[in-house]
N, C-alpha and C positions, 0 to 999 in steps of 0.2 A: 776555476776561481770566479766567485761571483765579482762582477763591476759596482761601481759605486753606486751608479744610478737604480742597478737593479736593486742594491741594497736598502736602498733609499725608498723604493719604491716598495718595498717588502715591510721596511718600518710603517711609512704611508699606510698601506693595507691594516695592517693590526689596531693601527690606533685610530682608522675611520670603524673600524669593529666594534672596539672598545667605548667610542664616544655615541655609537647609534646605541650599545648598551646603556649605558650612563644616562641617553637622554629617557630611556625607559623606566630607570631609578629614581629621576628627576620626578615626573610623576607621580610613581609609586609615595615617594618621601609627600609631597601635596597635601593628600589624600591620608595620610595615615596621622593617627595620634598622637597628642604632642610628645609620651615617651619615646613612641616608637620614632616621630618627626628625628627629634635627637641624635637618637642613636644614627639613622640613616644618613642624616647630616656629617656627621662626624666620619660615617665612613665615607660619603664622595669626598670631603673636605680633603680626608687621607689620599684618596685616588687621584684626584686634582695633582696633587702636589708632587706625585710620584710622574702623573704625564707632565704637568712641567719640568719635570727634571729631565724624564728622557726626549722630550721635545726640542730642548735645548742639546740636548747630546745629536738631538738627529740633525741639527742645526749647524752644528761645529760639522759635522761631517759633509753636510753639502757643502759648506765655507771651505773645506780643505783643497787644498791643491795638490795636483797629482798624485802619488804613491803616501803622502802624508793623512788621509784617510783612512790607510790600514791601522796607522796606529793610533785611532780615535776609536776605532772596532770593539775592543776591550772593554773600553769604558761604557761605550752604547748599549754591549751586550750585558752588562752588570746592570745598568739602569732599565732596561726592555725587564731582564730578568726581573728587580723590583717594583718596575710596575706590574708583573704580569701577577705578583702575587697581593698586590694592593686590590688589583681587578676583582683576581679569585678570594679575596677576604671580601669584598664589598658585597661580592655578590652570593657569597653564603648570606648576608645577612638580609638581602634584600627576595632570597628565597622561600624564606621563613614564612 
């Protein structure tokens, strides 16, 4: 059974991955044309939103006291889950 810390540390992991991503989209969006600016924006705006949710979820979990972190898991893995397809829609459009 994994511990919290490790768990913790596992979220950590994905989302310094995700934001080294992002910072490479930041750029891209710069540099590109005001429709395409838009569009890009629009999709970090979406991303953003989605890592602050689960930011927050990873947050409640370090907060929790003992055994009561398990049942914050659920919720963590539905918001990881929705950011990870916020990521993978952003970055379809930032492969274009």
């Amino acid at each position: 059974m994994i511990t919290m810390e490790e768990y913790v540390e596992k979220l950590k992991a994905q989302l310094d991955e995700w934001n080294a991503e992002v910072a490479k989209w930041e750029s891209k969006t710069k540099g590109a044309q005001a429709d395409a600016r838009a569009q890009y924006e629009e999709q970090l705006s979406a991303f953003r939103r989605q890592r602050d949710a689960a930011l927050a979820q990873m947050r409640k979990i370090q907060d929790a006291s003992g055994e009561a972190w398990m049942d914050l898991v659920r919720g963590a893995d539905e918001s990881w889950s929705k950011m990870q397809q916020a990521f993978e829609k952003a970055r379809s459009h930032f492969q274009k």
